[in-house]
C-alpha positions in Angstrom: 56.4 -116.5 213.2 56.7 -117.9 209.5 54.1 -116.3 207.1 51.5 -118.4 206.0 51.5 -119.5 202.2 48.3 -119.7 200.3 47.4 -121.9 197.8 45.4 -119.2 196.0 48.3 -116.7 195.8 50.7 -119.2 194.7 47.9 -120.1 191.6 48.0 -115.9 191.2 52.0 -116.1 191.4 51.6 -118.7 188.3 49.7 -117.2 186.2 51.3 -113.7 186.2 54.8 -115.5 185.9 53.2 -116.7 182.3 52.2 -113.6 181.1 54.9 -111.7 181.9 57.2 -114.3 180.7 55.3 -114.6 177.0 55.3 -110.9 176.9 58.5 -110.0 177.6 60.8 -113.0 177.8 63.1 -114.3 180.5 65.8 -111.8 180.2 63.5 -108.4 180.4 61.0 -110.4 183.2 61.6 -109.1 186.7 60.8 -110.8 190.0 58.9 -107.1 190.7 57.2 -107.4 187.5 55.4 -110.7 188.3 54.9 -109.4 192.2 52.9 -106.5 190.3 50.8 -108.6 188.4 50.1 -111.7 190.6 49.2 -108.1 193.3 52.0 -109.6 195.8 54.4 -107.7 197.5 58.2 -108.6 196.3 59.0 -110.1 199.8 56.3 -112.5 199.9 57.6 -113.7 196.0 60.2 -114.7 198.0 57.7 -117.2 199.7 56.7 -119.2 197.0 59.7 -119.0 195.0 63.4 -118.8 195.5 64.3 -117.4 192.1 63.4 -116.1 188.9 64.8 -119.4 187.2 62.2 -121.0 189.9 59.6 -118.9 188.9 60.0 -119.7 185.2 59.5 -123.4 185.8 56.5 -122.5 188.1 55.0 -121.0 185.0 55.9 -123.7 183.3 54.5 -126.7 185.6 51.4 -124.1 185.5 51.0 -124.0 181.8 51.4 -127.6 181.2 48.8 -128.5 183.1 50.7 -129.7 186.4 49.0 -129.1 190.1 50.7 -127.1 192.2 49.1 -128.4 195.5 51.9 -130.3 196.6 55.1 -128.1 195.5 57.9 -128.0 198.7 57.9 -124.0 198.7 59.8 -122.0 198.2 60.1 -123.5 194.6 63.8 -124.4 194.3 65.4 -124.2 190.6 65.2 -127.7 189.2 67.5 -126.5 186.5 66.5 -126.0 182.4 66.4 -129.7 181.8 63.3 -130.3 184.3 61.3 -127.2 182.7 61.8 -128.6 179.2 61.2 -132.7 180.3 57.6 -131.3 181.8 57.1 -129.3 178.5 58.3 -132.2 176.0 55.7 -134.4 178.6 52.9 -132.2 177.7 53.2 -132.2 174.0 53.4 -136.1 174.5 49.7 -136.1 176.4 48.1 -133.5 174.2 49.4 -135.1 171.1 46.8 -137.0 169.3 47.0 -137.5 165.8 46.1 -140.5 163.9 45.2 -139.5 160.6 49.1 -138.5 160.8 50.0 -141.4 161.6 47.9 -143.4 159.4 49.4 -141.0 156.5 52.6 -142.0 157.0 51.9 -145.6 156.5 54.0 -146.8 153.4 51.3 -148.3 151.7 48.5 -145.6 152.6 46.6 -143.4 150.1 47.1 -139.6 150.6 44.1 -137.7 149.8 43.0 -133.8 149.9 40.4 -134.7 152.9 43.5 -137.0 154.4 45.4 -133.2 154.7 42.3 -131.6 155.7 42.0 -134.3 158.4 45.6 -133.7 159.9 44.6 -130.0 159.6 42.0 -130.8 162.2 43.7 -132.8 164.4 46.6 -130.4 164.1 44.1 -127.4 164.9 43.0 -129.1 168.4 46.5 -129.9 169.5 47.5 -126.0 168.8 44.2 -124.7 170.2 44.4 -126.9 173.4 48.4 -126.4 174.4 48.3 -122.8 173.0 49.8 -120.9 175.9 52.4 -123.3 176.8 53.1 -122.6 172.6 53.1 -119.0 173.5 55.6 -119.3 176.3 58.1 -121.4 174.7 57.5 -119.2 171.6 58.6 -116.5 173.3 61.6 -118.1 175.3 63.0 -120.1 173.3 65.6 -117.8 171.9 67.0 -117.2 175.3 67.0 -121.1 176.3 69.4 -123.0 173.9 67.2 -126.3 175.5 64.3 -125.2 174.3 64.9 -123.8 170.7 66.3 -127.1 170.5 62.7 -128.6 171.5 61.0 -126.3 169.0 62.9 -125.9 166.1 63.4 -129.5 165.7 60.9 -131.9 167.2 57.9 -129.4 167.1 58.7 -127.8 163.5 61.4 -129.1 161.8 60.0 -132.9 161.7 56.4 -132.0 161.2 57.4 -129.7 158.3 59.0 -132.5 156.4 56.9 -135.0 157.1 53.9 -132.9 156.1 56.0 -132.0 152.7 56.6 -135.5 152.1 52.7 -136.6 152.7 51.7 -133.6 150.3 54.1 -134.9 147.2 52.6 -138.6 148.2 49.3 -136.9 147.5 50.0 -135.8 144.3 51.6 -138.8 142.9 55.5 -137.0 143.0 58.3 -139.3 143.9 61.5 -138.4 145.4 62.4 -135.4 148.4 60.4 -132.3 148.4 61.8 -130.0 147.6 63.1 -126.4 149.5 60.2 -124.4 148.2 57.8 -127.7 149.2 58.9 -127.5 152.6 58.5 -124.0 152.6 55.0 -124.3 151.8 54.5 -127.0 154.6 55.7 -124.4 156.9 53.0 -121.9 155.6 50.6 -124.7 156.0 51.5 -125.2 160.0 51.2 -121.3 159.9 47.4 -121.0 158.7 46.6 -123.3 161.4 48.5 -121.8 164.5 46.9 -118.3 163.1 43.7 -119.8 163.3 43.8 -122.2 166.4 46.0 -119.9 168.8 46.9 -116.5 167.0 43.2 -115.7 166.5 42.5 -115.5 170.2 44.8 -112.8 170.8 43.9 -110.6 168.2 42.1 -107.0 169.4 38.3 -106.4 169.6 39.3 -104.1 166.5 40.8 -107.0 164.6 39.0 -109.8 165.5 36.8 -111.4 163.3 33.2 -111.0 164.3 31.0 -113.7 164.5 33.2 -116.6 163.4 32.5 -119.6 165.6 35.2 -121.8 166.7 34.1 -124.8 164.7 33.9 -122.5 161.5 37.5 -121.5 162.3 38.7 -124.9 162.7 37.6 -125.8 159.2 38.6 -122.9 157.4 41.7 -123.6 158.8 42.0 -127.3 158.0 41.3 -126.3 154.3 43.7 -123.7 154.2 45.9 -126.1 155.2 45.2 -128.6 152.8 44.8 -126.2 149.7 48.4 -124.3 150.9 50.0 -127.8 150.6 48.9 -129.4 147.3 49.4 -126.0 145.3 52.3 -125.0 146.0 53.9 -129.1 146.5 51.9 -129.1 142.8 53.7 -125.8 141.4 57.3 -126.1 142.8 57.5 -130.0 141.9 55.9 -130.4 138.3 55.8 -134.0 137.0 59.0 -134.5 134.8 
């Protein structure tokens, strides 16, 4: 008689496939490890899903939001192409950033409080798909599809644009320049500390009695300020 599957244990399966996939990465991840933390027995793994490249996109579907009601179990492996189409689907829902894309308008003025804006709306994009981030932060190394995914259409082209918006601002003409994208990068990096980062930290670390709206404007004005300086010291006016 075929064991029974449960919805429950296959929601237990997921969630122990993500952390022990952003902790240790796909490589060092064993089918026992996750059998441990979901509190399943290796053999009944083997129920829900047919391998570990199975269980990664499990975790995947899982973090990005996707039921899991009406999976065909065992999970077959879709292959690396359907784990990073659901992920690159995500970013596309969660994505909402018109003050961005209002920026970027040829003709549109670029303000401090326009860069403090995209800070926010940057903040709640991080903040919202932080543990897929996490995941793909931690995988990517190991999956040429997905460092493909993040270096370029999650950092790379936000970096420049936000380089280019921050010369706009202060009146400079022509390409930023290396140390100006540099400091856009800094400027994605005070918001990922302070929309996703934060949450991990230690009861030791953490920072005691900061509310999450205070965070998310400190952060924006970090943002902001990290931009215009250093766009204003690395590309005087000739």
């Amino acid at each position: 008689m075929a064991r029974r599957k449960e919805p429950q244990k296959l929601e237990a399966i997921a969630e122990a496939a993500i952390t022990c996939f952003t902790d240790l990465g796909i490589r060092r991840t064993q089918m026992a490890d996750v059998a441990k933390a979901a509190g399943v027995s290796s053999g009944a793994l083997y129920l829900y899903v047919s391998s570990k490249e199975a269980l990664f996109h499990l975790a995947v579907l899982k973090v990005c939001a996707r039921p899991l009601d009406d999976l065909d179990l065992p999970l077959a492996d879709p292959g690396m192409k359907a784990s990073v189409s659901v992920f690159s689907d995500r970013v596309a829902e969660i994505r909402h950033w018109p003050a961005l894309d209002a920026a970027l308008k040829p003709r549109a003025s670029v303000t401090r409080e326009t860069l403090a804006a995209i800070g926010r709306e940057l903040y709640d994009m991080l903040h919202e798909g932080r543990r897929a981030i996490w995941l793909v932060d931690r995988c990517a190394a190991e999956i040429p599809e997905f460092e493909k995914l993040h270096a370029k259409d999650l950092r790379g082209e936000h970096r420049d644009r936000l380089a280019g918006l921050a010369m706009k601002a202060l009146g400079r003409k022509g390409s930023p320049s290396p140390e100006t994208r540099l400091a856009a990068r800094l400027a994605i990096e005070a918001i990922a500390w302070g929309a996703m980062h934060r949450t991990r930290e230690s009861a030791a670390n953490a920072i005691h009695g900061l509310s999450e709206a205070d965070a998310r404007e400190t952060s924006a004005e970090a943002f902001a300020s990290t931009l215009l300086v250093q766009s204003r010291t690395n590309n005087p006016t000739k």
